[in-house]
N, C-alpha and C positions, 0 to 999 in steps of 0.2 A: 420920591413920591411927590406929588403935587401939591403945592399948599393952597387949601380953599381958604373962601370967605366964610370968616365966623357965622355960627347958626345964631338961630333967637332963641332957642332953649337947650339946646344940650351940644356939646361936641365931645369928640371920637378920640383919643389917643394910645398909639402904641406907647407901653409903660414898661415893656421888656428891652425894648429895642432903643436907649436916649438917641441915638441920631434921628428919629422919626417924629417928624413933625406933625403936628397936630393938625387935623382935619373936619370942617363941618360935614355934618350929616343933612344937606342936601336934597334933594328931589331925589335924584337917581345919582350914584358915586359909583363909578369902575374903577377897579383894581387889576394891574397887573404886574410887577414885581417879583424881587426876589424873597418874597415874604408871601406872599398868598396872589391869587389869583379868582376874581370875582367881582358880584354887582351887587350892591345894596340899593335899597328902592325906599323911600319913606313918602307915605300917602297922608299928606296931614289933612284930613275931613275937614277940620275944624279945632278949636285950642282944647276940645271933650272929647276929641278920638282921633284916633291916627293906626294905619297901617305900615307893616314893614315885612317888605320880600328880602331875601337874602337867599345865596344862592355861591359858594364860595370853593374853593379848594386851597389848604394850608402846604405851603415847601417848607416850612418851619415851625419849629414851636414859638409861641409868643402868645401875648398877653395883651388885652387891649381894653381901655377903660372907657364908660360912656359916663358921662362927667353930664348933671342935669340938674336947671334949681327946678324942676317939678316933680322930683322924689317924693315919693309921702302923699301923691296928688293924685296919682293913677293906678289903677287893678290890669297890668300885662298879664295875655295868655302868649308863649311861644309853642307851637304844633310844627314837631319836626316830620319833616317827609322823608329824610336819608340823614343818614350820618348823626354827630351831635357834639356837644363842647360841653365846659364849665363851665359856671356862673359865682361868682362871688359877691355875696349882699351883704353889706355893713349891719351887724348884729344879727345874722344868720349862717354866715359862713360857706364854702362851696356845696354846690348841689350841681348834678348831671343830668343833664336833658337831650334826648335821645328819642331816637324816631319811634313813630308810635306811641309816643306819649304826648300828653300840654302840661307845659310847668307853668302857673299861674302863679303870681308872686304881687306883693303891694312894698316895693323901694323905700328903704329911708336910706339917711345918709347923704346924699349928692352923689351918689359914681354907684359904680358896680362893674365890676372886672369881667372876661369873659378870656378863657383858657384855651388855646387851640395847639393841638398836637401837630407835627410835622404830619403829612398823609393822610389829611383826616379833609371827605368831604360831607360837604352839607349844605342842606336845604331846609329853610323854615319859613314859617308865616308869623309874624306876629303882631299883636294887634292889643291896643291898649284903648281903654276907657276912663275919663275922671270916673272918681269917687264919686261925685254929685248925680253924676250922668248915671250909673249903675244902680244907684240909690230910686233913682226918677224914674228909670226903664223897668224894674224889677218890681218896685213896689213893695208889695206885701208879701211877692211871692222870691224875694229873698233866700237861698237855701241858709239852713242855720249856722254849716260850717264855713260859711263867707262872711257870717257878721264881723269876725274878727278881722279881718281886712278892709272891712268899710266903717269900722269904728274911727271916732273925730281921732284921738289920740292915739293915734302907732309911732311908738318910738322905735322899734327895730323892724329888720323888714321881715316882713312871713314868705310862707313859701310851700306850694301843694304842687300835686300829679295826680292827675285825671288821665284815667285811657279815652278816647276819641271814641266816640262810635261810627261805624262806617257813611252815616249819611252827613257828620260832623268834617271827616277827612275827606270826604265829598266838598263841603264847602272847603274846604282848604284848598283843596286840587284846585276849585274854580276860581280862588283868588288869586295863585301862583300863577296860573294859566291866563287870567285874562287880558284877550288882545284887543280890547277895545281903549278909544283914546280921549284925552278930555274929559266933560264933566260927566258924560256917558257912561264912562269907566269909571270915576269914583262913586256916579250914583249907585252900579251895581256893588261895586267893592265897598260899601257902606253897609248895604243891605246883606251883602253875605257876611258879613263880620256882626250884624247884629243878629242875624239868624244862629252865628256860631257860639257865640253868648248865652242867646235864651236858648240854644240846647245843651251845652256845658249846664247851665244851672238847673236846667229838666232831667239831669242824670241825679240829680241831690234830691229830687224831689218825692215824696212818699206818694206810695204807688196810691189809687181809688180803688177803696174795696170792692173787691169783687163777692159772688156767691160762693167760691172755693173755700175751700178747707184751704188750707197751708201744705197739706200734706202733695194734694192735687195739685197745687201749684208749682210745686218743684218737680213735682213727676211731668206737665205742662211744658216749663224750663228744658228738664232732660227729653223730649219730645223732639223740644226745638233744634237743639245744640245735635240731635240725632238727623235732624230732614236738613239741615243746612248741612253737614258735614262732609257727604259729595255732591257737589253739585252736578256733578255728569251720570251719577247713576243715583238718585234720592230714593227713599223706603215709601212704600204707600203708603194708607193713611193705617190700612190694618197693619202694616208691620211696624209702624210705629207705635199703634194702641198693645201692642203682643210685649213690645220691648218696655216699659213702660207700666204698663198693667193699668191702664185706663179701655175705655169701650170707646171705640169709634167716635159714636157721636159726641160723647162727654167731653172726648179729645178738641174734637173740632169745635163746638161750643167755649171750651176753655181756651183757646187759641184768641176767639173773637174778644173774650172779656180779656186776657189779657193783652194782647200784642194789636186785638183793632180789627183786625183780620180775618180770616181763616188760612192753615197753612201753606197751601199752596201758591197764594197771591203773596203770603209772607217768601214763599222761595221764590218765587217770580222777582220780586223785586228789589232780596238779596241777590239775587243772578245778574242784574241788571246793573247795581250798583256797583258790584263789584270787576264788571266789566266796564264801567265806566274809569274807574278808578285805574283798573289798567290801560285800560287805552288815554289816558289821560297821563299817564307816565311811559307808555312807549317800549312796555315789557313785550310785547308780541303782536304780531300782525292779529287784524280784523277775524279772520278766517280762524285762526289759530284763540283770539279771545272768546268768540263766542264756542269755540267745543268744549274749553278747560269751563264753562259756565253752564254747559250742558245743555245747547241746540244745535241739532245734526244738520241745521242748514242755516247759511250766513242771512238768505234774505226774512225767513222766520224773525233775526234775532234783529237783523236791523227794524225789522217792523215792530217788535216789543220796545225795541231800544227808543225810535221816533215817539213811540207811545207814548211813553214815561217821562221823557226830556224834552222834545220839541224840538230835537235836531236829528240829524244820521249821525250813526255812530262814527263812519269817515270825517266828521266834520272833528270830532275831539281828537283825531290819532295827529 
């Protein structure tokens, strides 16, 4: 393995393997080897924020330490897209983070270990914020289960999981994916990672009352989770008010106070997202993502698609 030049705040070592020598965490680091095969990417904003792509595949099991004196100093989310490993935090002990989910964590200690299985691939985004900086960007609006992470004194380290919501894994796709170069590219990679932030913390936040009973608004919920469910063949709006036992209009009323909407523009743009989301991973051709999202015609769907986003859908595959 190659030996870099030390970092300014943290370096990398294999802790399984003593012949392996220690390596800085760099701009961009490629791996290829008989130990793993992969690229680590580190976007440092600024000494208040830094991004990290990884994208990796394991021929072995090993163990590998990132060794930091700014432990204690910053709130990491990792958002995995595939695959997933261990994490080991001094005074917290191993936790698993795995796709489809973000482990959010605030470091003490100096190091933390990271566990990978032989066969095991993966891809993540991760993206870290000082304390100070999240304190300044959030404000008042704080969720309450984060105070404890951004208290002065943390002597061990914490550690949550949040599921992602689809416009959240949205911004992820777009920072794994982005091909732009220079400050161009960090300026956008900045803003998606603070977009990803303030919607992480808008899942903690308590809803604005609405006119609904409580009761209506679960029945509202199951509506929803009903008209997303196929997207190639959805219920109208009567057959959702029947399943349900709401009235049409009360339905669609209650759609707008909660979700913003009404529900069809809510399925139009769950369709869209989630055809981004594939085509942005490479699961199926154009032609073939717009039917699984339920439009019988590609140029229909690139015209919604243009809509929405500001590009052709060709342009993300």
């Amino acid at each position: 393995m190659t030996r870099f030049k030390p970092p300014e705040d943290f370096t990398w070592q294999m802790v399984s393997n003593v012949d392996a020598p220690e390596f800085a965490a760099n701009d961009i680091q490629q791996f290829d080897d008989e130990t793993w095969t992969g690229r680590v990417e580190r976007i440092s904003l600024d000494r208040e924020m830094q991004v990290f792509i990884t994208k990796a595949e394991a021929f072995r099991d090993f163990t590998m330490r990132v060794n930091s004196d700014r432990t204690g100093q910053f709130l990491r989310f990792n958002t995995f897209l595939s695959g997933g490993h261990d994490i080991f935090l001094p005074g917290f002990g191993w936790h698993r983070m795995s796709a489809g989910k973000t482990t959010y964590f605030r470091p003490t200690g100096g190091y933390a270990d990271f566990r990978v299985v032989a066969g095991d691939k993966y891809e993540f985004v991760g993206y870290s914020f000082s304390i100070e900086m999240v304190r300044a960007f959030l404000g008042d609006d704080v969720p309450p289960s984060w105070r404890k992470f951004l208290a002065d004194d943390v002597e061990s380290s914490i550690v949550d999981t949040l599921v992602p919501t689809p416009d959240i894994m949205l911004l992820i796709h777009q920072i794994a994916r982005n091909t732009h170069v220079g400050r161009v590219r960090n300026i956008q990679i900045e803003g998606l990672a603070l977009q990803a932030l303030a919607s992480n913390a808008a899942l903690f936040q308590v809803p604005v009352s609405t006119s609904l009973t409580g009761r209506e608004e679960k029945k509202i919920a199951l509506a929803r989770e009903f008209l997303l469910h196929d997207m190639r063949c959805p219920p109208t709006l009567a057959e959702m008010a029947k399943e349900v036992g709401l009235g049409a209009r009360k339905l669609s009323q209650g759609f707008k106070e909660l979700y913003g909407d009404g529900p069809f523009s809510i399925l139009k743009d769950h369709r869209l997202d989630q055809a981004r989301l594939a085509l942005l991973d490479n699961v199926a051709s154009l032609k073939e993502v717009s039917w699984q999202v339920g439009y019988g015609h590609v140029s229909n769907f690139s015209n919604a698609y243009k809509e929405r986003f500001g590009v052709n859908p060709s342009e993300d595959t």
